[in-house]
C-alpha positions as CSV (number, residue, x, y, z in Angstrom):
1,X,-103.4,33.4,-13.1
2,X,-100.1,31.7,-12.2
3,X,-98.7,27.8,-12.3
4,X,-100.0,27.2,-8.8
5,X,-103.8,28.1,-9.6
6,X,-103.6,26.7,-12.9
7,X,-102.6,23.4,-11.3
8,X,-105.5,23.4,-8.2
9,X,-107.8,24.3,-10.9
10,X,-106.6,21.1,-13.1
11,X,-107.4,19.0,-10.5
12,X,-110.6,16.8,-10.5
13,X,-111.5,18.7,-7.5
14,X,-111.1,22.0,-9.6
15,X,-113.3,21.5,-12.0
16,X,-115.9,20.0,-10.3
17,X,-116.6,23.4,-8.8
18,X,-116.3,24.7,-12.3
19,X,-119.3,22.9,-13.7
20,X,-121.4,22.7,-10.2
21,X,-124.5,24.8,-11.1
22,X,-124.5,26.2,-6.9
23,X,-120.9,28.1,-7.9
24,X,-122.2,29.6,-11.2
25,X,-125.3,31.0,-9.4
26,X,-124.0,31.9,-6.6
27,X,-121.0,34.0,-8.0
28,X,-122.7,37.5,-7.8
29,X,-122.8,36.7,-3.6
30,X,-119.2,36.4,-3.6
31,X,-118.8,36.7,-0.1
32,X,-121.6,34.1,0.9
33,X,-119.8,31.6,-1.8
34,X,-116.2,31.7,-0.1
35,X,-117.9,31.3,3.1
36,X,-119.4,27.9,1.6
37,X,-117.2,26.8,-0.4
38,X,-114.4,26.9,2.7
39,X,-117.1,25.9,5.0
40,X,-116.5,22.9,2.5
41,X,-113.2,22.6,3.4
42,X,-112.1,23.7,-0.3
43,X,-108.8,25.0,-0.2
44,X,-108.2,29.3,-0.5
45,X,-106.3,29.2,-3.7
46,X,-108.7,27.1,-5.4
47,X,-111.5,28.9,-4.3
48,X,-110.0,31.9,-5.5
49,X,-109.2,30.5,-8.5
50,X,-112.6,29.2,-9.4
51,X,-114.0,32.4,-8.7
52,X,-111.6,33.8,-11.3
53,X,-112.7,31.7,-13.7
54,X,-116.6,32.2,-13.2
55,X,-116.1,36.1,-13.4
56,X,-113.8,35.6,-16.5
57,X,-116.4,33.8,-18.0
58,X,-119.1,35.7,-17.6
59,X,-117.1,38.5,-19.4
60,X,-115.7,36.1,-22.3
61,X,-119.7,35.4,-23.0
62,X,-119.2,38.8,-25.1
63,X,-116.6,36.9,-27.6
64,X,-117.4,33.1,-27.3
65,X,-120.9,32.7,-26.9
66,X,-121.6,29.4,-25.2
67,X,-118.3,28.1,-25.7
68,X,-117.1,30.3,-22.6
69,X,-118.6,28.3,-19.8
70,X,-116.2,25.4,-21.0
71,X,-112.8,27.9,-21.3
72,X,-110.5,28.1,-18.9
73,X,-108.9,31.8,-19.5
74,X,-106.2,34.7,-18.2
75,X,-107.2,38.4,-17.3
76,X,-104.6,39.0,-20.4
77,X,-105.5,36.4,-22.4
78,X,-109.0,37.2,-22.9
79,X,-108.6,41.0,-22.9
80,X,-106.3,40.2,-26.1
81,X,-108.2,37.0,-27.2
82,X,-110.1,37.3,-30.9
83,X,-113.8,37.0,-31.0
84,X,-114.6,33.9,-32.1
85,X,-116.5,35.8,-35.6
86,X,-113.2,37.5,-36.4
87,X,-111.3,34.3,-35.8
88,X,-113.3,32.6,-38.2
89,X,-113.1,34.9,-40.8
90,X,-109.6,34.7,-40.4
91,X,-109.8,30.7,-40.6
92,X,-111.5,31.1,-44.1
93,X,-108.6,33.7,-45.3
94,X,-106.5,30.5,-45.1
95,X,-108.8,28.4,-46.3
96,X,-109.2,30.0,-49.5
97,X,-105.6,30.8,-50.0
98,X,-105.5,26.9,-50.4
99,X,-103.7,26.1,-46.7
100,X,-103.6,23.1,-45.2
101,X,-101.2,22.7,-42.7
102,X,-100.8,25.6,-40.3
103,X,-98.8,27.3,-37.5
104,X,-100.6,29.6,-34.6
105,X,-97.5,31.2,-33.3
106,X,-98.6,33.4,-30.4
107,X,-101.6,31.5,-29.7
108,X,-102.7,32.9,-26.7
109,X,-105.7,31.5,-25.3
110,X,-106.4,29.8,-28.5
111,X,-109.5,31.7,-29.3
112,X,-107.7,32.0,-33.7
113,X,-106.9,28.1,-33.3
114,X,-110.7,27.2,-32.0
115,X,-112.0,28.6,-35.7
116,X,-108.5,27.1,-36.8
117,X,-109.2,23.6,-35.8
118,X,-113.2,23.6,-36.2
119,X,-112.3,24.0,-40.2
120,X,-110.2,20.8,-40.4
121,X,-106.2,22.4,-40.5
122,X,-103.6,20.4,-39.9
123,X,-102.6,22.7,-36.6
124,X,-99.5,23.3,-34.4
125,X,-100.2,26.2,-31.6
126,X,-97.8,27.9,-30.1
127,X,-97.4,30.2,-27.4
128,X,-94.3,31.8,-24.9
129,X,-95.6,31.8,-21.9
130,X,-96.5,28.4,-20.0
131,X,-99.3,29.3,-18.1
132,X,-100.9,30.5,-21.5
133,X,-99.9,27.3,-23.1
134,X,-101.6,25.2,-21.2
135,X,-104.1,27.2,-21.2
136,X,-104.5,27.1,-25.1
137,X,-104.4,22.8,-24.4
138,X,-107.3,23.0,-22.2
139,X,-109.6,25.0,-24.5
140,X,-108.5,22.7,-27.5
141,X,-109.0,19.7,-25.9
142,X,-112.1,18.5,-27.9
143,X,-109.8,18.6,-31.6
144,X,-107.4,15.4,-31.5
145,X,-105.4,16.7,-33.9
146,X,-104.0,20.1,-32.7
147,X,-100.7,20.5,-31.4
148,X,-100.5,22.5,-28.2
149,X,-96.6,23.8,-27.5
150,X,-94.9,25.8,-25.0
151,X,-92.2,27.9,-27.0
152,X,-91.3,31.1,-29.1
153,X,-92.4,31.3,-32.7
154,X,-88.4,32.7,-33.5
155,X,-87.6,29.0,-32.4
156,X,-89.9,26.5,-34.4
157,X,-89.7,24.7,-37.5
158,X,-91.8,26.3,-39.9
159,X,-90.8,24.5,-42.5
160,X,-93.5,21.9,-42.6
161,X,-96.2,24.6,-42.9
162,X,-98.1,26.1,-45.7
163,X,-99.5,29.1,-43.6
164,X,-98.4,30.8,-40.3
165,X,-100.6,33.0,-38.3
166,X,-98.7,35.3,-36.0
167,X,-100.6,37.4,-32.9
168,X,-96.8,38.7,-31.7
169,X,-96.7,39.9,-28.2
170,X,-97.1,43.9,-27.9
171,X,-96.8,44.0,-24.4
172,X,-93.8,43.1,-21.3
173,X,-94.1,42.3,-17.8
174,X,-91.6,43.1,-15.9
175,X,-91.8,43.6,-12.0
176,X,-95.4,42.8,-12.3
177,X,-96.1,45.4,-13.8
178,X,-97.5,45.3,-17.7
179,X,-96.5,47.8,-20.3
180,X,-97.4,48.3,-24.1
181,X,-95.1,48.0,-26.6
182,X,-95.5,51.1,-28.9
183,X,-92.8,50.1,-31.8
184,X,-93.2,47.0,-34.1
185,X,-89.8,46.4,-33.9
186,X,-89.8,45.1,-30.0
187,X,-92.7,43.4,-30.5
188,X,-92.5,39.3,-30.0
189,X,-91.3,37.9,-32.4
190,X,-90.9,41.5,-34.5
191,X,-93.3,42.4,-37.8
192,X,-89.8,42.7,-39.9
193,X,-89.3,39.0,-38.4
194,X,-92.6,37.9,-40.0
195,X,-92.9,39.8,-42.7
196,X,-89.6,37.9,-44.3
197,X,-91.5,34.7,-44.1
198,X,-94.0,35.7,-46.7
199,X,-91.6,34.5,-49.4
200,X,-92.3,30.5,-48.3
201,X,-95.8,30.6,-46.5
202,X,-99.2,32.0,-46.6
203,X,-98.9,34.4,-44.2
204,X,-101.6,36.6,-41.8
205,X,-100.5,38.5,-39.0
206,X,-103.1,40.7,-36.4
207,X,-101.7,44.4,-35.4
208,X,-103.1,46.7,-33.1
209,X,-105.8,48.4,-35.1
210,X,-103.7,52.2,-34.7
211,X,-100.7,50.8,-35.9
212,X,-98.7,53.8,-38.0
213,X,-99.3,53.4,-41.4
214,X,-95.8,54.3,-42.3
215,X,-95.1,51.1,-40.5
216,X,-97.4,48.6,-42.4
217,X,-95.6,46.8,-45.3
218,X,-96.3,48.7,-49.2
219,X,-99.9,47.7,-51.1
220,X,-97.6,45.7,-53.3
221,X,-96.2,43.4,-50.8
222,X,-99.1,42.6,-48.7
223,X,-102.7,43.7,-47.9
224,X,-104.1,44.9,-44.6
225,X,-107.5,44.9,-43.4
226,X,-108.9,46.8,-40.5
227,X,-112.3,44.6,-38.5
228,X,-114.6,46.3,-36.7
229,X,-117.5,44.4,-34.9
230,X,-120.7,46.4,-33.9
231,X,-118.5,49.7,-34.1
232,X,-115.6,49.0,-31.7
233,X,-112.5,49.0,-34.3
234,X,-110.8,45.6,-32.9
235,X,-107.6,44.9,-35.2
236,X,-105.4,45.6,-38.3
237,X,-104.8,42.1,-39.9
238,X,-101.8,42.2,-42.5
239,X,-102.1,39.2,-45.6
240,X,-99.3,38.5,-47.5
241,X,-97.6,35.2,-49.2
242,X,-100.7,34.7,-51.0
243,X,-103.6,35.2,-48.9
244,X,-104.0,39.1,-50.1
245,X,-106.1,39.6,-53.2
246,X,-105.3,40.9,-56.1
247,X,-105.7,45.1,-56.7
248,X,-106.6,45.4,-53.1
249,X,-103.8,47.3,-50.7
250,X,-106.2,48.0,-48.1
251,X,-109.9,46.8,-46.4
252,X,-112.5,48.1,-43.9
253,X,-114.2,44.6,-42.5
254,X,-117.6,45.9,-40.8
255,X,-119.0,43.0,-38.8
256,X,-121.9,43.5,-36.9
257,X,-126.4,43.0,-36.9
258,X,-126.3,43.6,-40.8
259,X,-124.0,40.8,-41.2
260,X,-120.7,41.2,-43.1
261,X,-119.9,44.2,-45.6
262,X,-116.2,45.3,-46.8
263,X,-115.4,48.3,-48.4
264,X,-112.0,47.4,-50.6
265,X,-109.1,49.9,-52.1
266,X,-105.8,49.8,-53.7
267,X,-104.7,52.6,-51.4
268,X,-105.9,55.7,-48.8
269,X,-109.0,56.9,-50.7
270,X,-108.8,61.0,-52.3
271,X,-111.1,62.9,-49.8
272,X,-114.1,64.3,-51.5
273,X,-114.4,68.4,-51.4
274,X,-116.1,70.2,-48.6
275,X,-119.6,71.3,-48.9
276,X,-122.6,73.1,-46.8
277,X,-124.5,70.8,-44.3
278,X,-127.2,69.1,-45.4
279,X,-130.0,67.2,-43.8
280,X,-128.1,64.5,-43.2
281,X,-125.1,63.7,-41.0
282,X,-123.0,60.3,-41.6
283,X,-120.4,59.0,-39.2
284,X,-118.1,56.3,-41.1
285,X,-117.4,53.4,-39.5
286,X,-114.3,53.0,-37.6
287,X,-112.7,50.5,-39.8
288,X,-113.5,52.9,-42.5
289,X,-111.6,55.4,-40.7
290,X,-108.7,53.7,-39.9
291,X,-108.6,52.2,-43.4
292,X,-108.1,55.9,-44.9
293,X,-111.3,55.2,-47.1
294,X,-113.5,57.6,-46.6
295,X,-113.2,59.4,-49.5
296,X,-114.6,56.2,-51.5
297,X,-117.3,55.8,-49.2
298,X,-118.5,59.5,-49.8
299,X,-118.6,59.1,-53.5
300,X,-120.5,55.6,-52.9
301,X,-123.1,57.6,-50.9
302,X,-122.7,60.6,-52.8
303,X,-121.9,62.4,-49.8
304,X,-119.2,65.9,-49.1
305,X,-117.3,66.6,-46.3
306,X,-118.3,68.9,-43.2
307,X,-114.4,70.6,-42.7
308,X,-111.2,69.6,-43.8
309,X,-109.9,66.5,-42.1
310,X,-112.9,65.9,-40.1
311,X,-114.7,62.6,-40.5
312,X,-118.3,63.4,-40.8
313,X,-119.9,63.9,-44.4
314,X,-123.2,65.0,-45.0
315,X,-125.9,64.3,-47.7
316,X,-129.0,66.4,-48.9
317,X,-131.2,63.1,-48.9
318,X,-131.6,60.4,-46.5
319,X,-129.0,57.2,-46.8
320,X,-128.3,54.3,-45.2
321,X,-124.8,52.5,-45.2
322,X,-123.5,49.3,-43.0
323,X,-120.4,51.6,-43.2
324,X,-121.7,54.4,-41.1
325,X,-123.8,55.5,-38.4
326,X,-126.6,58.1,-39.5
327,X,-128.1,61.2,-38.3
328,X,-131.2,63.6,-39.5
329,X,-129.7,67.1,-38.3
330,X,-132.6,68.8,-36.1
331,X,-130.4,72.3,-35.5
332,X,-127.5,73.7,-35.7
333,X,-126.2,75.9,-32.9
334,X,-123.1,77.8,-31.9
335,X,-120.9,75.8,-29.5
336,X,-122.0,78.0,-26.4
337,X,-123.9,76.2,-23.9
338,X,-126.3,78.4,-22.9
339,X,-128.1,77.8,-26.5
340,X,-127.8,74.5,-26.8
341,X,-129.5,74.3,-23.4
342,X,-131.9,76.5,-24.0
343,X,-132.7,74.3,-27.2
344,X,-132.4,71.3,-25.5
345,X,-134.7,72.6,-22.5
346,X,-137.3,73.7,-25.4
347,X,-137.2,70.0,-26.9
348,X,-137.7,68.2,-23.6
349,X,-134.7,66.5,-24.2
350,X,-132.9,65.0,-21.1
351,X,-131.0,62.0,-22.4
352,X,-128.6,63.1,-24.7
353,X,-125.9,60.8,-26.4
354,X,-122.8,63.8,-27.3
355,X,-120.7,63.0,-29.9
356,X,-117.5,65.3,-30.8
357,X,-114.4,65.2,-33.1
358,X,-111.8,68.2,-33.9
359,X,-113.1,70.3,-30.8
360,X,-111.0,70.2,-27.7
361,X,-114.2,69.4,-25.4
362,X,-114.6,66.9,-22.3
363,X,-118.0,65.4,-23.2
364,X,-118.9,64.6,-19.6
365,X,-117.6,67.8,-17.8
366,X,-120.2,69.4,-21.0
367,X,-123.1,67.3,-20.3
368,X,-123.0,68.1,-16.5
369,X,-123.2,71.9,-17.6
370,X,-126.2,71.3,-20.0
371,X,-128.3,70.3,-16.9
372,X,-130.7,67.3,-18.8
373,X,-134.4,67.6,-18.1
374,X,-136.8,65.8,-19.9
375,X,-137.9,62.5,-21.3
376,X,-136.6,63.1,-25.0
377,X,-133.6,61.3,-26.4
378,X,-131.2,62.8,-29.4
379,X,-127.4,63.0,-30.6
380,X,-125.4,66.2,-30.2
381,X,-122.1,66.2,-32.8
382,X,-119.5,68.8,-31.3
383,X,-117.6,69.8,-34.1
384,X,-116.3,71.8,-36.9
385,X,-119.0,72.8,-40.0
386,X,-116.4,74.5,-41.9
387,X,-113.9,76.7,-40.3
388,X,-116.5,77.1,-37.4
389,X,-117.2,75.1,-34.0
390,X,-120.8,73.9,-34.4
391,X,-123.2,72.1,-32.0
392,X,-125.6,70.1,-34.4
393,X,-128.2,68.5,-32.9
394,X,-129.7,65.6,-34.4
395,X,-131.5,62.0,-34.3
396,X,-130.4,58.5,-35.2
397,X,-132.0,57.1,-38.4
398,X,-131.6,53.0,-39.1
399,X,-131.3,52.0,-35.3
């Protein structure tokens, strides 16, 4: 979205054909609702524009609930925006590290200033890009006492803060195309940047969840916790300036239908030994994963690993964990399609969720050769057992 349809959108005109019930409903007929709504003598930006915003907020439903049909929101913006559960765990970090008055420097949207402002802080938002910032006004209207500004964190008074919350641009347009921004240090502002204000404020700041641990800041210093919400792994959050907790370096968040459950270390967890396969396959979560601590999550479950720097552990008896995804093995076969689908063909199984890690295998091009028939349903792992590519069959246990 540029200035132009942010501006015909702003208009009373604009949002009348926001909140008109015949736009909303008709959206999925796009070409019958242009037709209309210029047969209404509604201008082609706006129209364009408004259909923009219906489509965007049909997709934002996913991370705002029922807040999203009163959002105004970029393509960017809410492909980048926090989920409105993350954000408000983030909102209580501050809380109990005892801030009051804080900054949201690289704001965004404002999805992390919406939790921000719903639990009563003292708020400033900020964000570089114009379009973006006003934005951000828009959707925090309804809270009298935030502060919207168009501007870089590098160039505001933090001073009158007690905690700053930093989302720093990983990405650069530049003849309009977008690229990613691999190295922290050309990130906007830069994680050094940040990380130096830790001696003066409470301080949180969200990474990309694969961010190279040789780049996040020692357990001492700071600690940093990786969120995942039903699965999909969706950030690294670094703490530090007094919203880490003591004797914990690093954290696996696991949000999702069983509620919230963290698994907590001082460090990368010692992987457990290798060990035969037993009835029971167990896929850590991602956060987990990320978070380097499997190794404590096999000795909570009292589970061994398949191979050597695979993450898959197995158990004898049957256990369920908000931290991972469970199987009950069925077979184990060679990986050589012709017997897995001759087993497959035996079972009458012709939906087949495939699964694979440490074998170099295109999981679609495999299923096509596997020819499905059948009305049974079950998970096939591709992987190592051992030194040896394995096809285990299995089925989900706990939903």
């Amino acid at each position: 979205m540029d200035r132009q349809d942010l501006i015909a959108l702003l208009t009373p005109e604009g949002m009348a054909l926001l909140r008109s019930p015949d736009t909303v409903d008709d959206e999925r007929d796009v070409v019958r609702l242009v037709s209309r709504l210029r047969a209404a003598g509604h201008d082609a930006r706006l129209v364009s524009a408004v259909l923009t915003q219906v489509r965007l907020r049909r997709r934002a439903e996913e991370k705002f609930g029922p807040f999203a049909e009163r959002m105004l929101f970029t393509e960017d913006g809410l492909q980048q925006a926090t989920r409105l559960q993350v954000a408000a765990h983030h909102a209580n970090r501050f809380r109990t590290a005892g801030v009051r008055t804080l900054a949201d420097l690289g704001c965004g949207i404002g999805a992390d200033s919406l939790a921000f402002a719903s639990l009563g802080f003292e708020l400033v938002a900020v964000d570089a890009d114009e379009v973006t910032a006003a934005v951000a006004t828009h959707n925090l209207a309804m809270f009298e006492d935030v502060e919207v500004r168009h501007g870089r964190a590098e160039d505001q008074d933090l001073e009158p803060f007690d905690g700053l919350w930093f989302d720093p641009a990983r990405r650069e347009s530049a003849e309009g195309r977008t690229r990613r921004l691999h190295r922290p240090d050309d990130w906007s502002p830069p994680v050094d940047w940040i990380l130096g204000l830790a001696d003066e404020h409470v301080l949180g700041v969200k990474l990309a969840p694969g961010i190279d641990h040789e780049l996040l800041p020692p357990a001492d210093r700071a600690e940093t916790q990786w969120v995942s919400v039903d699965g999909q792994l969706v950030e690294a959050t670094v703490w530090a300036g007094g919203a880490q907790r003591a004797g914990v370096g690093r954290s696996a968040l696991v949000l999702g239908r069983a509620g919230s459950n963290e698994l907590v270390g001082t460090g990368a967890a010692e992987d457990v030994p290798v060990a035969a396969l037993g009835a029971f396959l167990h896929e850590p979560d991602a956060a987990v994963i990320r978070s380097r601590l499997i190794g404590d999550l096999a000795r909570r479950i009292d589970a061994h690993m398949i191979a050597p720097d695979i993450a898959w552990m197995t158990t004898d008896d049957e256990v369920r964990s908000p931290f991972a995804q469970s199987f009950r093995v069925l077979e184990v076969l060679p990986l050589h399609v012709p017997n897995i689908k001759r087993e497959l063909r035996a079972r009458g199984i012709g939906r087949l969720e495939i699964k694979k890690r440490g074998v170099d295998v295109d999981p679609a091009e495999f299923r096509t050769r596997l020819d499905l028939r059948g009305d049974g349903d079950a998970t096939l792992v591709l992987t190592r057992v051992g030194d040896e590519r394995k096809a285990i069959l299995t089925e989900r246990i706990g939903g």
